[in-house]
Structure formats: structure tokens, C-alpha cells
C-alpha positions in Angstrom: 0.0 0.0 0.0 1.7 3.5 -0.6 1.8 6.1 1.8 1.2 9.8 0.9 4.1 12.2 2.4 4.5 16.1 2.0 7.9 17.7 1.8 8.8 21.3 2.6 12.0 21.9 0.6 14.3 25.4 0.8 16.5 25.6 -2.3 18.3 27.7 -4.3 17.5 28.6 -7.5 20.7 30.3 -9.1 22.1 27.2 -10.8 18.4 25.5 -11.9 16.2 26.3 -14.5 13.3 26.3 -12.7 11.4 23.7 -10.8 9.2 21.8 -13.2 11.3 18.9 -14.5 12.9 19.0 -18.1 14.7 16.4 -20.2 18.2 17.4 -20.3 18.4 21.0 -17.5 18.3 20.8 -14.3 15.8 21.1 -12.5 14.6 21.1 -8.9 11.6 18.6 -8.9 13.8 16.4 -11.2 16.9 16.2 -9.0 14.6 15.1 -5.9 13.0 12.9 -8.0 16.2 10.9 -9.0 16.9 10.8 -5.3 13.9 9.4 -4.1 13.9 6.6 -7.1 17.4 5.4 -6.0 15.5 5.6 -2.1 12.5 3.8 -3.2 13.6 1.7 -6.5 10.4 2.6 -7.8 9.1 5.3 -10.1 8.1 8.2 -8.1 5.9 11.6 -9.5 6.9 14.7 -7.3 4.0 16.9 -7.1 4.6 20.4 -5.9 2.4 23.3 -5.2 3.4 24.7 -7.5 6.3 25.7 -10.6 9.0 28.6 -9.8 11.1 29.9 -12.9 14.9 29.7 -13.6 17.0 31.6 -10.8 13.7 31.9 -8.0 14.5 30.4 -4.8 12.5 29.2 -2.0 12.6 28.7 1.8 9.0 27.1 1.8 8.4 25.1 -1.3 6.0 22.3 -0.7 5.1 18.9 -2.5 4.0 16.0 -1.5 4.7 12.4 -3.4 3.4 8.5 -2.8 5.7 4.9 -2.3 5.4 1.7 -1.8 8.6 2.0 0.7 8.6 1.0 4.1 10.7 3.8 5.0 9.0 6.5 7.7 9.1 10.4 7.0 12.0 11.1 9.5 14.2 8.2 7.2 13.0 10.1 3.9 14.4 13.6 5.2 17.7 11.8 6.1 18.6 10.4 2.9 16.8 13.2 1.0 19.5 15.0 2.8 22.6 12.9 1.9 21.6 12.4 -1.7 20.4 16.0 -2.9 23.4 18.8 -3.3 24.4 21.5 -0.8 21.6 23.6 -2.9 18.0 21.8 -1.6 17.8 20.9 1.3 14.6 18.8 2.6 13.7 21.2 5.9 10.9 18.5 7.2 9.2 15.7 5.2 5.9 14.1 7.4 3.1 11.6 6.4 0.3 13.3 4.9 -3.4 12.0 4.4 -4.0 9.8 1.8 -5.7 13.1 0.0 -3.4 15.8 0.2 -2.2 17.6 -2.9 0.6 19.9 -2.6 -1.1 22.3 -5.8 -5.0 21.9 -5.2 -5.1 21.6 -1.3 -3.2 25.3 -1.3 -5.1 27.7 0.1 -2.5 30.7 -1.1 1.1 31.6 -1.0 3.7 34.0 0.2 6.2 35.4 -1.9 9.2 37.8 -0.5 10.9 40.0 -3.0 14.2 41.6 -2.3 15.9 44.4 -3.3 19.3 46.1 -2.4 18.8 49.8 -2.8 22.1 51.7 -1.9 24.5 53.3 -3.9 27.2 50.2 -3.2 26.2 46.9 -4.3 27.2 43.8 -2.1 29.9 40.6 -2.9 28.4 38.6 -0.7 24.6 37.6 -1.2 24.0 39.3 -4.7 22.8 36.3 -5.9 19.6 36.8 -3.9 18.8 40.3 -4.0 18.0 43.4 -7.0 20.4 45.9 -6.3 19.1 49.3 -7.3 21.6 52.1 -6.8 18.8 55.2 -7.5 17.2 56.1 -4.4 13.4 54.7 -4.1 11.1 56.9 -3.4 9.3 54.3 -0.8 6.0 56.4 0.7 5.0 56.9 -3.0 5.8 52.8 -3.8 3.5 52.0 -0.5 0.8 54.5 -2.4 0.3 52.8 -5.8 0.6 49.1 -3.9 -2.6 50.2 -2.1 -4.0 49.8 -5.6 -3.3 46.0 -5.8 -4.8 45.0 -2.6 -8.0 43.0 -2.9 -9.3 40.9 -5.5 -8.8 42.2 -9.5 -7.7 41.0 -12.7 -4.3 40.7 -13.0 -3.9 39.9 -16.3 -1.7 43.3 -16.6 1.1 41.8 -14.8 0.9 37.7 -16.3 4.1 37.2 -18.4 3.5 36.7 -22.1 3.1 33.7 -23.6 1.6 31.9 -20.9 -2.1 32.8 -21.3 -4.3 31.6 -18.7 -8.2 31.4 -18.7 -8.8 33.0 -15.5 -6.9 35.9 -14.5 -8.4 37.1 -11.6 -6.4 36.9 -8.3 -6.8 37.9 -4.5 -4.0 39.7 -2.7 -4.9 39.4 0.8 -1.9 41.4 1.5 1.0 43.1 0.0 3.8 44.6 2.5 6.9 46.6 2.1 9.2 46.0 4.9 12.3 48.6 5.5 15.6 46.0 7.0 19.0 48.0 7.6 21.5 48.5 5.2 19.5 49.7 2.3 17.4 46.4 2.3 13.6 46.6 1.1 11.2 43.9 0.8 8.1 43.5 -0.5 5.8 40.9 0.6 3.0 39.6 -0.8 0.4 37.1 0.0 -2.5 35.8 -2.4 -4.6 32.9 -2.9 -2.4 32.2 -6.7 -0.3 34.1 -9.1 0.3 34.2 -12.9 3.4 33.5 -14.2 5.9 36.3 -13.6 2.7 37.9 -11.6 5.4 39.2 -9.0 8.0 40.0 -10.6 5.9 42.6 -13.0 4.4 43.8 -9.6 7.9 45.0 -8.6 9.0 45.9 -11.8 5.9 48.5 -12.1 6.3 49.4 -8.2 10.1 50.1 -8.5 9.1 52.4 -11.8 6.7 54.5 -9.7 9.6 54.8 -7.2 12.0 56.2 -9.5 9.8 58.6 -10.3 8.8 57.0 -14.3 5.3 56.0 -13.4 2.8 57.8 -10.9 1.4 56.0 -8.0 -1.8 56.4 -8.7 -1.6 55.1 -12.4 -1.0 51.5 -11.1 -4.5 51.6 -10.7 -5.1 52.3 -14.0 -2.7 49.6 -15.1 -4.3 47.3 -13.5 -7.8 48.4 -14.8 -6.2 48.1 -18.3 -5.2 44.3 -18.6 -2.5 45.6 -21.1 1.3 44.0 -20.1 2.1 47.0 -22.5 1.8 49.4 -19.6 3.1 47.4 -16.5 6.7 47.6 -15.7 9.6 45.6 -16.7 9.7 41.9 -15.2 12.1 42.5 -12.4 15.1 39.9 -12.3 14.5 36.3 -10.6 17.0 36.4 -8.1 15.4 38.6 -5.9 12.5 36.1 -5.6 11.4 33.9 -3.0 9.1 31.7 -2.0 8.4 31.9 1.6 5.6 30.0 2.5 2.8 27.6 0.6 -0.1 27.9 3.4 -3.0 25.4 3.8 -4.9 27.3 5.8 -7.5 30.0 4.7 -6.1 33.7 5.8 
């Protein structure tokens, strides 16, 4: 009989392309995949809550996957562990009921974007972090996010090319938190995104604080559906996924 188990996995994403398996790049569902065939000696389908793209990283990536093993959750983190490189790391693994589903069970998601905006850039962590030497204009960034709160249709911030059906989201929140050092973060937390959906987000929120785009025309934007008038996609390796919650907000 197999047994159901959910993974929370923290990786990063500068050497991947993404997380959705491929045939010959690599890829984080397809390298924990290998692992847990050579675990298991069985053919085993990673399901997680969802795909990140090509340099994203994540602290709270979750999936869940079924075997025949005999092999408890505490065993599965241990030789998850000693079989993925230094770059995922397995940070709990527990059995899960028979029904859970990483992607449908999801009741939303937290994303953390980071940005380095001083006039030196860093050595040392710029791998995870936009560095922005132009002074942001933050009280008018924290004006036109305002805008973006609440249930719309995003479709003016979904990357090209990857239509979807529905474009309406919820963002139950959308935060901009001030750390030392020139460090800003914007957090946001929704019930599902588009492809990119974040990443345009900042892109049109760091235009309005360098002055190119007024606050209040993110409303306007967003009212439009055009990608035309959003911002450029800001760079992946500022993004992170936090947190995958099952439990409504």
C-alpha cells in the first residue's frame, strides 16, 4: 500500500532552471526525483504546489509524493539529505493524508521579493537580491501598492506567452518591509499568481519609485489588462518563495 508524504524543501534557484522537471536542464523537482527513485527503486511523481522559474529560490516550497517504501518520513528527510546537493535541502518531510495535494489543497502563497537599494552593491549575497543604486522613493511605492490589494484581474502583470483562462487573483496582503543596510522587501500574499505575476508587480512598483510612473496610475494599469503598460519583469533572483499555506487567511 503506498503512503502519501509532504515535503517542505528550501533551495536555491541560481544554478536550476526552474522547478518543473525538463529532459536534459536541471531542475529542482527532477533532481529530488532521482533521489527518491534510487531511495524507493520505484518510479516516483513529485507533485509540488506549484512551478518557480529559472534563478527563484525558496525557503517554503511544498510537495508531497506516494511509495510503496517501508521507509517512515524522519528516514526520507535523512537520505533526501545525503543524496540532494548543498543547494535543496529537505527542511521537514511528514506523512500526509492519503488526500493531500501539494497544488490543489493550497489555500494561497507568500512570496518575499528583495531588493538592495544603496548606492554600493554587495559581494556577498548578490545572488539573492535586485540591487538598485537610484534612491526609491518608498512612501509613494506604498501609495500605488494600495492599488493592488484586494481581489482584480491581473492579467496586466501575467508574463506573455503563458495565457491563462482566468486571470483574476486575490492579494490578501501586499507589504513593504524597510531592513538595515538599504534592504527593502516586498511581501505579498495571495490565494495564486500568474506566471511572472510578482515580478511585474515590482518591476511596475520600483518604476513609480524612480519617479517614471505615478502612484496612482498602477490603478489604471491594473484596470487596463494591457502587459504593454506594467513595468519591466524585475530579475529572478530577488524572488522567494516563503511559505505555501493550507490554511485559509
Amino acid at each position: 500500500m503506498q503512503k502519501n508524504f509532504k515535503l517542505t524543501i528550501e533551495y536555491d534557484g541560481t544554478h536550476f532552471h526552474g522547478w518543473q522537471r525538463q529532459l536534459t536542464d536541471r531542475t529542482i523537482q527532477g533532481e529530488i526525483e532521482r533521489a527518491l527513485c534510487k531511495i524507493c527503486n520505484e518510479k516516483i511523481t513529485l507533485i509540488g504546489s506549484g512551478r518557480t522559474d529559472a534563478g527563484v529560490h525558496a525557503l517554503g516550497q511544498t510537495a508531497n509524493f506516494r511509495s510503496s517504501s517501508r521507509l517512515g518520513a524522519d528516514e526520507f528527510q535523512k537520505a533526501l539529505n545525503s543524496l540532494l546537493s548543498s543547494d535543496i535541502v529537505i527542511r521537514a518531510c511528514e506523512a500526509a493524508a492519503e488526500s493531500f495535494h501539494a497544488r490543489f489543497d493550497a489555500c494561497s502563497k507568500i512570496y518575499n521579493y528583495r531588493i538592495l537599494n544603496r548606492k554600493i552593491p554587495m559581494a556577498i549575497g548578490r545572488q539573492y537580491v535586485w540591487f538598485i543604486p537610484l534612491d526609491l522613493d518608498l512612501p509613494a511605492i506604498q501609495s500605488a501598492m494600495a492599488h493592488l490589494k484586494g481581489e482584480h484581474d491581473f492579467k496586466a502583470f501575467e508574463g506573455t506567452g503563458s495565457p491563462r483562462a482566468h486571470t483574476v487573483r486575490n492579494i490578501y496582503r501586499i507589504d513593504l518591509i524597510e531592513k538595515k543596510e538599504g534592504c527593502v522587501i516586498f511581501e505579498i500574499q495571495a490565494n495564486g499568481f500568474l506566471r511572472f505575476m510578482v515580478r511585474n508587480i515590482v518591476g511596475t512598483l520600483v518604476d513609480v519609485g524612480l519617479g517614471r510612473t505615478e502612484a496612482d496610475e498602477v490603478k489604471n494599469i491594473l484596470m487596463s489588462r494591457d502587459r504593454g503598460r506594467a513595468g519591466a519583469t524585475a530579475p529572478p533572483q530577488g524572488l522567494f518563495l516563503m511559505q505555501v499555506c493550507y490554511d485559509q487567511p
